[in-house]
N, CA and C atoms of all chains as a GROMACS GRO file, in nm:
protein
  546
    1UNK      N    1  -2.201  -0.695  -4.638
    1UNK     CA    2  -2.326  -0.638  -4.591
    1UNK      C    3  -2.421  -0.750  -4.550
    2UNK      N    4  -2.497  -0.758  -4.455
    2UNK     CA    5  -2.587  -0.832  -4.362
    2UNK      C    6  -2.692  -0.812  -4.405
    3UNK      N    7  -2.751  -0.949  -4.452
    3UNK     CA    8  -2.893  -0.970  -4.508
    3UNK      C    9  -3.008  -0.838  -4.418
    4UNK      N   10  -2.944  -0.818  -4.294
    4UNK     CA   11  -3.044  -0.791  -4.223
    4UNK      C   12  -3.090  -0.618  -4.266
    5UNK      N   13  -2.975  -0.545  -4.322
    5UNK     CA   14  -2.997  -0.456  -4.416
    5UNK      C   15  -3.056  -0.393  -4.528
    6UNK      N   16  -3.150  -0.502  -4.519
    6UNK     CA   17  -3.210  -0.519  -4.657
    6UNK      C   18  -3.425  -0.444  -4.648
    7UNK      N   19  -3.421  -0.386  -4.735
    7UNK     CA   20  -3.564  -0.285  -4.748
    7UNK      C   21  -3.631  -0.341  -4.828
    8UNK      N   22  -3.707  -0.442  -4.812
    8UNK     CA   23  -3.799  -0.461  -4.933
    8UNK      C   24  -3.900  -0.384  -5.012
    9UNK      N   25  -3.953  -0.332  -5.127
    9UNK     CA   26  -4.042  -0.230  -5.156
    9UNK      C   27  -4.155  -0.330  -5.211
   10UNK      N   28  -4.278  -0.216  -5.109
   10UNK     CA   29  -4.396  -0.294  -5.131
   10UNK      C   30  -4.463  -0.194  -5.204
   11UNK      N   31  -4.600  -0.158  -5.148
   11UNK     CA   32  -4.742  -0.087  -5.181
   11UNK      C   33  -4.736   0.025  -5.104
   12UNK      N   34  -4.700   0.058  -5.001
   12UNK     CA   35  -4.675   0.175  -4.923
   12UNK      C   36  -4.642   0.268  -4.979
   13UNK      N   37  -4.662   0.406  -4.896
   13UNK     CA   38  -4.561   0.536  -4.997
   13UNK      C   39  -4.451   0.510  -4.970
   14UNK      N   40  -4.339   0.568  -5.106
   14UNK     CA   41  -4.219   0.587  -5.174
   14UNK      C   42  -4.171   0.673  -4.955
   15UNK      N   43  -4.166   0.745  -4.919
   15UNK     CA   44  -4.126   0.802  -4.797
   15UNK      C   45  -4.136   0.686  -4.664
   16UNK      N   46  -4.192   0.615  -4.700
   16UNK     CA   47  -4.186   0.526  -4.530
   16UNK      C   48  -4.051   0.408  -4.564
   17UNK      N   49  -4.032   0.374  -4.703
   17UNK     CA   50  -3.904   0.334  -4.707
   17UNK      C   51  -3.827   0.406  -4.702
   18UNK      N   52  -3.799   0.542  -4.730
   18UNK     CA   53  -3.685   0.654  -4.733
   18UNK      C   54  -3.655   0.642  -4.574
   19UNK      N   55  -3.766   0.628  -4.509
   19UNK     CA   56  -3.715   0.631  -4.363
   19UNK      C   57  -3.686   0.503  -4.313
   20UNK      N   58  -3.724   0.391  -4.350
   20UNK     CA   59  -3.707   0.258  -4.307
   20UNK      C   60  -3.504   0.247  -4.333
   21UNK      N   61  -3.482   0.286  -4.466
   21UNK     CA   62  -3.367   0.293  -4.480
   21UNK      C   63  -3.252   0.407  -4.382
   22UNK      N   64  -3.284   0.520  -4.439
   22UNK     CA   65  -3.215   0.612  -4.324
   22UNK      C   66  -3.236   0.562  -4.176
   23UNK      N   67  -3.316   0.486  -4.110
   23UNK     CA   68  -3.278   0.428  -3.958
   23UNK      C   69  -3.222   0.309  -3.957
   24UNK      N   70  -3.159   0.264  -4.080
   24UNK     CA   71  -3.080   0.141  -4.040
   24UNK      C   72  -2.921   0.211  -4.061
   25UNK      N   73  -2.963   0.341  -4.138
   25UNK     CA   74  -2.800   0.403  -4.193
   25UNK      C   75  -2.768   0.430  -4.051
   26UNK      N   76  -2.837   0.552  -3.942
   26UNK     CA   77  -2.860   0.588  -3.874
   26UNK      C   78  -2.826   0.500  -3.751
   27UNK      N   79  -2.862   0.393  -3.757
   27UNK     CA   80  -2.806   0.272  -3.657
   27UNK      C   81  -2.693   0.180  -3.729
   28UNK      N   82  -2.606   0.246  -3.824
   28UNK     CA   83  -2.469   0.180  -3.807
   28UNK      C   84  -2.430   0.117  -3.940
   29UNK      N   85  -2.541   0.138  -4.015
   29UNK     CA   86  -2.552   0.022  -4.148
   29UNK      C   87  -2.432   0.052  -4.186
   30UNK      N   88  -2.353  -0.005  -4.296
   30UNK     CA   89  -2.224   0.072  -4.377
   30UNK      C   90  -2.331   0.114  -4.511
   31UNK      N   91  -2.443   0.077  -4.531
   31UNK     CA   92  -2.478   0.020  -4.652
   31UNK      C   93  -2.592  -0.028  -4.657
   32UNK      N   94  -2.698  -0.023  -4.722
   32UNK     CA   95  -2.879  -0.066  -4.739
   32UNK      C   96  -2.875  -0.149  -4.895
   33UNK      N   97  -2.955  -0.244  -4.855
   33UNK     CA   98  -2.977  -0.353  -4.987
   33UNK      C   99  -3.168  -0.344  -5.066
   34UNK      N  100  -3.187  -0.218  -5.094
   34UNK     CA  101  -3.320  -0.201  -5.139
   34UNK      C  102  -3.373  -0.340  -5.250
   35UNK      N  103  -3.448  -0.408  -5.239
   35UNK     CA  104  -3.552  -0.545  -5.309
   35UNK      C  105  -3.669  -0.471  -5.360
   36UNK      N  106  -3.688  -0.507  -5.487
   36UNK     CA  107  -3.816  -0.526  -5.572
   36UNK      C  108  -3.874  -0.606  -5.630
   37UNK      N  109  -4.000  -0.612  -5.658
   37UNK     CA  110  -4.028  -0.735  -5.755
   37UNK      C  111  -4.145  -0.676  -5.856
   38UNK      N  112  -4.189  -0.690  -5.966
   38UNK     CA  113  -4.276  -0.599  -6.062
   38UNK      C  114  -4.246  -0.502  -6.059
   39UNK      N  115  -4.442  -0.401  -6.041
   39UNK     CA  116  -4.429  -0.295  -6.051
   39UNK      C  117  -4.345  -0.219  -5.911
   40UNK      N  118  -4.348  -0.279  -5.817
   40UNK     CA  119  -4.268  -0.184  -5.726
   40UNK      C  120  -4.141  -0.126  -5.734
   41UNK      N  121  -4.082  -0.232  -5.894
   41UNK     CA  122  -3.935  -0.209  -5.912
   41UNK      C  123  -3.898  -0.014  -5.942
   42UNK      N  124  -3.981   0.071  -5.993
   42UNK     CA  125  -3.961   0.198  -6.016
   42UNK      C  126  -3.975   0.270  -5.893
   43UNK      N  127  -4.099   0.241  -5.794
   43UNK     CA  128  -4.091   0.265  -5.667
   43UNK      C  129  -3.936   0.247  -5.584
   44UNK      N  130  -3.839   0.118  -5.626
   44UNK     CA  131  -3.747   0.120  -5.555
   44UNK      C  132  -3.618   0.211  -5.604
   45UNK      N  133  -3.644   0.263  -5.761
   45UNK     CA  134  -3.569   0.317  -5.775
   45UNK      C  135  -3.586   0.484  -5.730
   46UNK      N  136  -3.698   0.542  -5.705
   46UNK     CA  137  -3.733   0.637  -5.686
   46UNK      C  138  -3.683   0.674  -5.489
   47UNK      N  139  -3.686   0.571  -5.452
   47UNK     CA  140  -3.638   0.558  -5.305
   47UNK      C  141  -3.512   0.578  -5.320
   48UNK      N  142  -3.421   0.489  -5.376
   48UNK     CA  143  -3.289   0.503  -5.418
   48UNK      C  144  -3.209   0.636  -5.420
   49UNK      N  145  -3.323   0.746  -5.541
   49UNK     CA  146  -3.283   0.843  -5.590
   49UNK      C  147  -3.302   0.956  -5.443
   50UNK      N  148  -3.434   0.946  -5.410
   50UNK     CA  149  -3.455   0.991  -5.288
   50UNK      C  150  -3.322   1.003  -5.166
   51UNK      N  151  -3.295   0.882  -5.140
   51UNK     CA  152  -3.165   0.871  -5.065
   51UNK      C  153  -3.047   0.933  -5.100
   52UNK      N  154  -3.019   0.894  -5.214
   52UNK     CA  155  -2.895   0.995  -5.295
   52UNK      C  156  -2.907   1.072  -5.326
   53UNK      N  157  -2.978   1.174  -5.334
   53UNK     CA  158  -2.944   1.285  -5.333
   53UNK      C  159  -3.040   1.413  -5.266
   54UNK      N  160  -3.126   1.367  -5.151
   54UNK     CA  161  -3.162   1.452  -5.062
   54UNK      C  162  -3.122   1.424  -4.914
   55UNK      N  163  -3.111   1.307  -4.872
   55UNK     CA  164  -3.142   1.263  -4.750
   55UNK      C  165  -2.984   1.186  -4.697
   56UNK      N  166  -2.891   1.173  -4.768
   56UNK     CA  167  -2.821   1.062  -4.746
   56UNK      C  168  -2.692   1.080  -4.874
   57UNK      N  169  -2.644   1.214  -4.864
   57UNK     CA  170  -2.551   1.241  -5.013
   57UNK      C  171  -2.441   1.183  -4.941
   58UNK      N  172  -2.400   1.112  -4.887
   58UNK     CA  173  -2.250   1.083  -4.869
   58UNK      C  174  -2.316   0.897  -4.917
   59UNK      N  175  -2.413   0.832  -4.944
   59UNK     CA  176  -2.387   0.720  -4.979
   59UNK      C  177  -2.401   0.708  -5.159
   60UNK      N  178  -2.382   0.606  -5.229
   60UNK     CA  179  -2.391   0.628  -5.355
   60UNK      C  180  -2.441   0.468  -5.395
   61UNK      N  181  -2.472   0.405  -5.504
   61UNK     CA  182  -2.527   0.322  -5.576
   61UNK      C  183  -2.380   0.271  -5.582
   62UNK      N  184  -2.383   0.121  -5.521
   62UNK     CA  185  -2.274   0.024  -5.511
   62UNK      C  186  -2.291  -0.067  -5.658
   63UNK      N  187  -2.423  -0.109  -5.685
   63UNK     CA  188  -2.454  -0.204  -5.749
   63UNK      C  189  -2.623  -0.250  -5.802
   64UNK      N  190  -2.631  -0.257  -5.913
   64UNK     CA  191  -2.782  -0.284  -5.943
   64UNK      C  192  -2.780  -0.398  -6.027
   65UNK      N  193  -2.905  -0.543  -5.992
   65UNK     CA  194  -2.916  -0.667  -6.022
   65UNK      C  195  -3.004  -0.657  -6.042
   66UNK      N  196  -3.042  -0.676  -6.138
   66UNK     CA  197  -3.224  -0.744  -6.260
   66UNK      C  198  -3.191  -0.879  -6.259
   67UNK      N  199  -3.322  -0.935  -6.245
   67UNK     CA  200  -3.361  -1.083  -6.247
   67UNK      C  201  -3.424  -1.112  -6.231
   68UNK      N  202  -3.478  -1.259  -6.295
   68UNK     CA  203  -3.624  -1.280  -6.289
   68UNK      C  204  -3.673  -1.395  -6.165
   69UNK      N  205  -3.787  -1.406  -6.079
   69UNK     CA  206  -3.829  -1.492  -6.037
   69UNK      C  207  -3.953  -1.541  -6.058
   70UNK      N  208  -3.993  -1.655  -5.990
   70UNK     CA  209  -4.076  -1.757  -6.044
   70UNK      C  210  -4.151  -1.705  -5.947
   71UNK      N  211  -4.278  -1.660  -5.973
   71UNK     CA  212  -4.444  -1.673  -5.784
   71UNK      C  213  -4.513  -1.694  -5.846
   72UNK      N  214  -4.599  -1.797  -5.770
   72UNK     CA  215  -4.695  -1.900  -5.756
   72UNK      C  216  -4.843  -1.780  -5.725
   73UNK      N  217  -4.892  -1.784  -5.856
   73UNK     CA  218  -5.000  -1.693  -5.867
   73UNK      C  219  -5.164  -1.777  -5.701
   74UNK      N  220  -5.162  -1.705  -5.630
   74UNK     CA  221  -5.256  -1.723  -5.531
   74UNK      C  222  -5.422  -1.768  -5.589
   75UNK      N  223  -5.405  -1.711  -5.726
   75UNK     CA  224  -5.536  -1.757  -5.765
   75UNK      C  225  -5.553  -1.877  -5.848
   76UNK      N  226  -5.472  -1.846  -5.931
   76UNK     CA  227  -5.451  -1.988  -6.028
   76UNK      C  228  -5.352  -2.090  -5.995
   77UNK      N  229  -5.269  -2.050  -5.914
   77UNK     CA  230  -5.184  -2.106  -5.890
   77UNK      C  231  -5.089  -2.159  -5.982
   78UNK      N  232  -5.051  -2.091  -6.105
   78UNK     CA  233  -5.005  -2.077  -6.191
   78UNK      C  234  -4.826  -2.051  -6.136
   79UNK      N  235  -4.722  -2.071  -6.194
   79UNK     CA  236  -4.606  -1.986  -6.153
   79UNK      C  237  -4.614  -1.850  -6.306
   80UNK      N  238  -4.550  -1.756  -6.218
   80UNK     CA  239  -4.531  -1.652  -6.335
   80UNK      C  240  -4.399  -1.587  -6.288
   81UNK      N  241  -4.359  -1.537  -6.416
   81UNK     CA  242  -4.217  -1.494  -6.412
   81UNK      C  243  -4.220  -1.374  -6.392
   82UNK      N  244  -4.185  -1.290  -6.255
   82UNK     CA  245  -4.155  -1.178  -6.238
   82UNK      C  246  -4.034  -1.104  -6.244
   83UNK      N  247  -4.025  -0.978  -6.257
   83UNK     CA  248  -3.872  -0.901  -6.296
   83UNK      C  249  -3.850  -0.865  -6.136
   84UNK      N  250  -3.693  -0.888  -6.111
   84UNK     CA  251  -3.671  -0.827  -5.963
   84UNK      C  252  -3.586  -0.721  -5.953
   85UNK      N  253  -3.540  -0.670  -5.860
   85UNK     CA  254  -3.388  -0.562  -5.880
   85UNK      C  255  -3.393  -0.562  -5.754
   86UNK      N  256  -3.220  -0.561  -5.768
   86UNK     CA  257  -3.171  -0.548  -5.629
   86UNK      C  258  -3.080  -0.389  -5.612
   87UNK      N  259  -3.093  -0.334  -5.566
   87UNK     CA  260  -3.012  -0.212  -5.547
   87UNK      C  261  -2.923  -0.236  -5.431
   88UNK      N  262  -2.805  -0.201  -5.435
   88UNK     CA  263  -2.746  -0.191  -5.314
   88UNK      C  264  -2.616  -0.041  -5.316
   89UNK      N  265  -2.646   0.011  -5.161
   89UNK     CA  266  -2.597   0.142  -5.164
   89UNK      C  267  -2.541   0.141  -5.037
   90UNK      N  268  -2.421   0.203  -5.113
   90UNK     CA  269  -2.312   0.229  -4.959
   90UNK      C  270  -2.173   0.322  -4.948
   91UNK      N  271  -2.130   0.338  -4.870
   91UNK     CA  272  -2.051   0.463  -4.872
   91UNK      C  273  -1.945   0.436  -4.962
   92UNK      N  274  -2.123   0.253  -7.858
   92UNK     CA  275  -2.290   0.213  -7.903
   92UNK      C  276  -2.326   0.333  -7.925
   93UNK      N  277  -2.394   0.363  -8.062
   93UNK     CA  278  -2.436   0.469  -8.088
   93UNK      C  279  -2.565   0.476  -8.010
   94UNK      N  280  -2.637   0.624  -8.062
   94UNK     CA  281  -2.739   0.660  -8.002
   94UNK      C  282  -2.849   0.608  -8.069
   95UNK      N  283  -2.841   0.605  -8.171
   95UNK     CA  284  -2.938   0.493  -8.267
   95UNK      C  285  -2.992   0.377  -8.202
   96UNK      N  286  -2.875   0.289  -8.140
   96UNK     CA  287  -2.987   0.168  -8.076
   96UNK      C  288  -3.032   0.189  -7.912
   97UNK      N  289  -3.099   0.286  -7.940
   97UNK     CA  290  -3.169   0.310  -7.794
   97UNK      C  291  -3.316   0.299  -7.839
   98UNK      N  292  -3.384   0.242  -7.727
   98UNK     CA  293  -3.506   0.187  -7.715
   98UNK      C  294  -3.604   0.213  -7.585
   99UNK      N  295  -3.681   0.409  -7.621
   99UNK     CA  296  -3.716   0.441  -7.529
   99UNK      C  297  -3.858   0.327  -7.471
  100UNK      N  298  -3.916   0.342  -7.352
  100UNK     CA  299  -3.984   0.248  -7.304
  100UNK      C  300  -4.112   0.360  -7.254
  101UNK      N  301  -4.223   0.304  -7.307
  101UNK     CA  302  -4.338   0.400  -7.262
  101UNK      C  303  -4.441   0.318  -7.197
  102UNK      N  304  -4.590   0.289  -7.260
  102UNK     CA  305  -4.698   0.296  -7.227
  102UNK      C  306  -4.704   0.187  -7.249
  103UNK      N  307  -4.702   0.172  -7.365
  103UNK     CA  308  -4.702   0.060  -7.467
  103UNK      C  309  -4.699  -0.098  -7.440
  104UNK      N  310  -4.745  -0.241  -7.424
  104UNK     CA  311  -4.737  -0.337  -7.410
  104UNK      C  312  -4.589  -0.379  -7.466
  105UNK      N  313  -4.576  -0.445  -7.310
  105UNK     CA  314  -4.408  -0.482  -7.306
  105UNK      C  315  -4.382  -0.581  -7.429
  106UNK      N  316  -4.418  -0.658  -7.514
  106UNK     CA  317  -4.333  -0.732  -7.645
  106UNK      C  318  -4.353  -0.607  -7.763
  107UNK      N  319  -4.408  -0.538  -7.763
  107UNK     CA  320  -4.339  -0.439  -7.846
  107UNK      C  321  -4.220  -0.388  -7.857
  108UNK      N  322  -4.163  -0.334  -7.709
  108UNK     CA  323  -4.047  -0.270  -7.713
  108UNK      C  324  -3.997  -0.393  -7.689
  109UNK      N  325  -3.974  -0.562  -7.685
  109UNK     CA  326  -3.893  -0.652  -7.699
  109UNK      C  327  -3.907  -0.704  -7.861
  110UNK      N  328  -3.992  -0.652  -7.985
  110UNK     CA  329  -3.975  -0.697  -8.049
  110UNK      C  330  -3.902  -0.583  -8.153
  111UNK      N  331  -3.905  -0.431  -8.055
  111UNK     CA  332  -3.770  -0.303  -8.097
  111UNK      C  333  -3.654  -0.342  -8.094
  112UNK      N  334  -3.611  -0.436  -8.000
  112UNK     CA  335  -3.508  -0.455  -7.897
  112UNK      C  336  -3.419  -0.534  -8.000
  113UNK      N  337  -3.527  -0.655  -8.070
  113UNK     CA  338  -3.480  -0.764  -8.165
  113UNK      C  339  -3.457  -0.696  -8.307
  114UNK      N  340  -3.535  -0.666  -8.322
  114UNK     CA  341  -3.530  -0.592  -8.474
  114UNK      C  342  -3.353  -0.475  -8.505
  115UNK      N  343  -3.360  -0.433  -8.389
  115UNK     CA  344  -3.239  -0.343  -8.371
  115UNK      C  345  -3.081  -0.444  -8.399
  116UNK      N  346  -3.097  -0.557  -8.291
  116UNK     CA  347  -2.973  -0.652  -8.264
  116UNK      C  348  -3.004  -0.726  -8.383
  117UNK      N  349  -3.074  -0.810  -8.530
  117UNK     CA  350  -3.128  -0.811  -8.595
  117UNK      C  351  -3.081  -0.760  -8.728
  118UNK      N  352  -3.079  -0.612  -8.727
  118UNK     CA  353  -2.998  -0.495  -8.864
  118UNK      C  354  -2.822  -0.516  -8.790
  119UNK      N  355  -2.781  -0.596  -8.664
  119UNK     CA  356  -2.659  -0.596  -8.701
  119UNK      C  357  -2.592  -0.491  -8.588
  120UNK      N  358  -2.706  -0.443  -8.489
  120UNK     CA  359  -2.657  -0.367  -8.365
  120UNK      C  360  -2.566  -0.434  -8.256
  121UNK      N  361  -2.455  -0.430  -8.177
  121UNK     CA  362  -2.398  -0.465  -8.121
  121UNK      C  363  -2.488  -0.500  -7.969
  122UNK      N  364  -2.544  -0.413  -7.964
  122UNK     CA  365  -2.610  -0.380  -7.818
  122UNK      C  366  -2.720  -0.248  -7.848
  123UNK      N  367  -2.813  -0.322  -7.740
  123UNK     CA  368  -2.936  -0.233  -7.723
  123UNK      C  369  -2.927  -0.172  -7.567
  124UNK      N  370  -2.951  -0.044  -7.584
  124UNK     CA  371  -2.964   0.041  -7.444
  124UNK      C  372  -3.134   0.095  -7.456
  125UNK      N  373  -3.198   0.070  -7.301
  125UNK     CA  374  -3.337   0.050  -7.289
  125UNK      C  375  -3.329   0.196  -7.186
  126UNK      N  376  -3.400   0.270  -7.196
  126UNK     CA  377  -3.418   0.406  -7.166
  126UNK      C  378  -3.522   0.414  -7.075
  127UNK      N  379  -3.613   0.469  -6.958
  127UNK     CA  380  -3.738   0.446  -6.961
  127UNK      C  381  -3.704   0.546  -6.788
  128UNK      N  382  -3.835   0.605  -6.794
  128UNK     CA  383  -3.849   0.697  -6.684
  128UNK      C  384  -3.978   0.660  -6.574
  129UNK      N  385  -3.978   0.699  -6.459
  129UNK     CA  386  -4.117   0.699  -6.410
  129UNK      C  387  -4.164   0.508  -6.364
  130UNK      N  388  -4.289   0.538  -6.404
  130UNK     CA  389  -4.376   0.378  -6.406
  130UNK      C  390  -4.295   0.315  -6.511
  131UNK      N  391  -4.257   0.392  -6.586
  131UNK     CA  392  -4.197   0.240  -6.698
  131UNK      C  393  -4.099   0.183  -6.719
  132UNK      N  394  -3.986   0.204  -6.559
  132UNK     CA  395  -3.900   0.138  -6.490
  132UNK      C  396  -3.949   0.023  -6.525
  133UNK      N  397  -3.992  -0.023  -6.443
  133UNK     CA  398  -4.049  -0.152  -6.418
  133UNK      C  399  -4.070  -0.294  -6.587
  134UNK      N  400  -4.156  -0.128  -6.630
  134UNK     CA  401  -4.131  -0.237  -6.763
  134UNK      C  402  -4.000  -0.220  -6.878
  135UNK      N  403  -3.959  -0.142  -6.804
  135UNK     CA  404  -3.771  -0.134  -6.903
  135UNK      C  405  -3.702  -0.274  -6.859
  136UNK      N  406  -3.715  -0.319  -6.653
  136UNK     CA  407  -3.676  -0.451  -6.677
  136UNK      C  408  -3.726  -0.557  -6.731
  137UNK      N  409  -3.878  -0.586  -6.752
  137UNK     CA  410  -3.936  -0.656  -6.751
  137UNK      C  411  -3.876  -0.701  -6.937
  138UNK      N  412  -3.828  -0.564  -7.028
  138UNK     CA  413  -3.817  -0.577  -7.173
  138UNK      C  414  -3.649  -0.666  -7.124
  139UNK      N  415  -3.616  -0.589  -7.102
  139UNK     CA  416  -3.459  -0.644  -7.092
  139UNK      C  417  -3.456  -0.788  -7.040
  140UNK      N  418  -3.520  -0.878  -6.920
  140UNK     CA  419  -3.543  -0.985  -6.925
  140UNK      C  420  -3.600  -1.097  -7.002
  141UNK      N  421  -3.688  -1.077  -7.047
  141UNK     CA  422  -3.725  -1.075  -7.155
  141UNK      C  423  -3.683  -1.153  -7.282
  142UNK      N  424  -3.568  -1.037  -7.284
  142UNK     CA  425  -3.480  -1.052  -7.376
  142UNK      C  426  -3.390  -1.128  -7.395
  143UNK      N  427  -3.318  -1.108  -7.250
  143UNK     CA  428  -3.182  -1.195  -7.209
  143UNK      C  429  -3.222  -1.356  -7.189
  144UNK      N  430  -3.330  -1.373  -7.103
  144UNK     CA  431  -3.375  -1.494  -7.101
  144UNK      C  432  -3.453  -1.603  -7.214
  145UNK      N  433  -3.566  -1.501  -7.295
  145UNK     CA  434  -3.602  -1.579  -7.387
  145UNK      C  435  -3.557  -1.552  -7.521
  146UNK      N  436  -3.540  -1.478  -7.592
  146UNK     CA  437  -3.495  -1.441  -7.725
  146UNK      C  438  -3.366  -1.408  -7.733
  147UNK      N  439  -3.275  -1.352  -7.660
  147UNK     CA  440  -3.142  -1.309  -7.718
  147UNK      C  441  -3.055  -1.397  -7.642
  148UNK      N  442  -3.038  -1.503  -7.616
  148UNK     CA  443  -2.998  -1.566  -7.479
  148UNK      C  444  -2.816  -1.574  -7.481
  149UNK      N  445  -2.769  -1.476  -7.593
  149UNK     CA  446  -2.625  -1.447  -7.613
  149UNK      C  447  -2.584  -1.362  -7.577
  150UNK      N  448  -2.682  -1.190  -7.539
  150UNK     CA  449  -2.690  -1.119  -7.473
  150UNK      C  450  -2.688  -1.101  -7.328
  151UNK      N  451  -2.632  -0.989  -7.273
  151UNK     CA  452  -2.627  -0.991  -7.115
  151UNK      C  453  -2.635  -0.817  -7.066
  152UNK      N  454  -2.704  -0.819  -6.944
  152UNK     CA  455  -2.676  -0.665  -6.909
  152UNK      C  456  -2.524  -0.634  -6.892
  153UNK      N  457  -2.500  -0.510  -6.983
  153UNK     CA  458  -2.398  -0.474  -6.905
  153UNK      C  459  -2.338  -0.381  -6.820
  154UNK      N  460  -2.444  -0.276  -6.786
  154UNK     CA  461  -2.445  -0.174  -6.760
  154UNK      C  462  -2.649  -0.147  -6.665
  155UNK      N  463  -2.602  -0.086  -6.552
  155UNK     CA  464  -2.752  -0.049  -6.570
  155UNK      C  465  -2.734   0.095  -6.452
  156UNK      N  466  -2.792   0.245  -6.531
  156UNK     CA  467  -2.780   0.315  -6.419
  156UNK      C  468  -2.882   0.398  -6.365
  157UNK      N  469  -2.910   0.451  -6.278
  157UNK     CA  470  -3.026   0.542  -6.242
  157UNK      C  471  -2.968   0.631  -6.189
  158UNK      N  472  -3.089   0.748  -6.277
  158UNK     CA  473  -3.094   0.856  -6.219
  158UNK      C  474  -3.190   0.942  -6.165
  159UNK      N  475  -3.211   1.128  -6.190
  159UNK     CA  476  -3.342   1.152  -6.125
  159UNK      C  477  -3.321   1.257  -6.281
  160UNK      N  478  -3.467   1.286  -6.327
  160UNK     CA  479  -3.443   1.390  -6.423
  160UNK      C  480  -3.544   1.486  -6.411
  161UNK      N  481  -3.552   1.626  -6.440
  161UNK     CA  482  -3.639   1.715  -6.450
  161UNK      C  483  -3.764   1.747  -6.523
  162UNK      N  484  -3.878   1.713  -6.518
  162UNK     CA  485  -3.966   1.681  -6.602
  162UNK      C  486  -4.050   1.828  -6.561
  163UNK      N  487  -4.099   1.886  -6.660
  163UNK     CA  488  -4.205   1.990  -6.654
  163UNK      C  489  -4.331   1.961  -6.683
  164UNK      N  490  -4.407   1.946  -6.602
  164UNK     CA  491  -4.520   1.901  -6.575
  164UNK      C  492  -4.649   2.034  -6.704
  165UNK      N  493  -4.729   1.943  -6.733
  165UNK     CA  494  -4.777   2.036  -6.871
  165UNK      C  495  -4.923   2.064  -6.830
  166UNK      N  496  -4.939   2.060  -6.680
  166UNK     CA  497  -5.069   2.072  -6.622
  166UNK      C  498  -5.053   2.208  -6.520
  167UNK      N  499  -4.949   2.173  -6.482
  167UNK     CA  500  -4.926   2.301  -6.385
  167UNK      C  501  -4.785   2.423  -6.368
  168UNK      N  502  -4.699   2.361  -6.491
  168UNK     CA  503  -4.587   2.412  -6.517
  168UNK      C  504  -4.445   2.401  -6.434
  169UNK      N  505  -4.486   2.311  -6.303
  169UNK     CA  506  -4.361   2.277  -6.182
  169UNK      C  507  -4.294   2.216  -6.268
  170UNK      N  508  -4.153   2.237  -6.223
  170UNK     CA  509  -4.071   2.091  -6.257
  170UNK      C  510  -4.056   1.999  -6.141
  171UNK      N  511  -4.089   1.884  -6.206
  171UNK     CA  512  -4.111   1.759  -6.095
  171UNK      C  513  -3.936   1.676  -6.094
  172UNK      N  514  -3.941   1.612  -6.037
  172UNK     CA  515  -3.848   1.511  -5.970
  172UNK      C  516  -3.859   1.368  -6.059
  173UNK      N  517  -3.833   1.321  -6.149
  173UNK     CA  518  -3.876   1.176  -6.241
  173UNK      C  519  -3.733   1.071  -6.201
  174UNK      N  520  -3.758   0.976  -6.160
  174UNK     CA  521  -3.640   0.885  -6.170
  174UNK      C  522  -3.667   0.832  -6.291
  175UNK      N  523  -3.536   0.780  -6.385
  175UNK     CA  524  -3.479   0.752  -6.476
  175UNK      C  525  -3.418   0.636  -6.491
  176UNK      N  526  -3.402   0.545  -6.602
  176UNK     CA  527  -3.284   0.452  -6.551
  176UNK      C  528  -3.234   0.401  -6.725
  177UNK      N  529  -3.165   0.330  -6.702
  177UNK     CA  530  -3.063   0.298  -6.862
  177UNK      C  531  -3.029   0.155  -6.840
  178UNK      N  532  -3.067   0.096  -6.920
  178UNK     CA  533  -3.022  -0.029  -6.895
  178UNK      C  534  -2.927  -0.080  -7.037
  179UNK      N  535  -2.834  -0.082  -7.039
  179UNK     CA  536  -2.728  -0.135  -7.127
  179UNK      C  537  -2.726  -0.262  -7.166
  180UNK      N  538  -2.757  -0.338  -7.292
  180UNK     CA  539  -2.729  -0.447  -7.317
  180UNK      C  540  -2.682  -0.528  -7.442
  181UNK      N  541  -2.544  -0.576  -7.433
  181UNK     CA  542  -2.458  -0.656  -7.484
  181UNK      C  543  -2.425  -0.796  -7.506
  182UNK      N  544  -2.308  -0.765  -7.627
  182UNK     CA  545  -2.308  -0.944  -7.587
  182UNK      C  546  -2.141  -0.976  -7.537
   0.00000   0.00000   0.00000
């Protein structure tokens, strides 16, 4: 699967990724690589669930990765350790 | 793994449910499974990292799954849509 597959979850509503994803399925994807980092991580799973099982029942949950990264706080400039997840889903 | 070492995830400030997590593996538990619905995705990984990285560092995920579950809302009586997730962890 091609980096280029990949949905990052931000601040937006939970539905503009449901569709960001379904138009890459839609244009050929085999497979979508949903990214989180913090709190957006439940947001990405809620997209996930969204996909599987309203919008997109023929793909299924390939694989899910927790891990932590290091960001450079903008104010303090501190590093802090954030939780990530990677979801990846495909036929 | 019994049902005993499960470690639901709520509201609550995340080293609490990492100092559930310890106390459990601690009496002699093989593995802790981290439960958590909704917003407290996010902090189910945040316990499980946590864990793996600073305190249990013999431990590893081994399992992690999501789902969607039926929640009855106690304001208006709908049943809502809740994503879910389980995070399994071993050594």
């Amino acid at each position: 699967m091609s980096e280029d597959n990949t949905v990052f979850i931000g601040k937006k509503p939970v539905m503009n990724y449901v569709l960001a994803c379904l138009t890459l399925l839609q244009n050929g994807a085999e497979g979508v690589t949903i990214k989180a980092r913090g709190r957006a991580i439940s947001t990405a799973v809620d997209v996930a669930q969204i996909l599987i099982k309203r919008f997109a029942t023929d793909i299924a949950v390939k694989k899910i990765d927790i891990d932590t990264e290091q960001v450079k706080s903008n104010e303090t400039g501190n590093l802090n350790n954030v939780s990530s997840m990677i979801i990846q889903l495909g036929k």
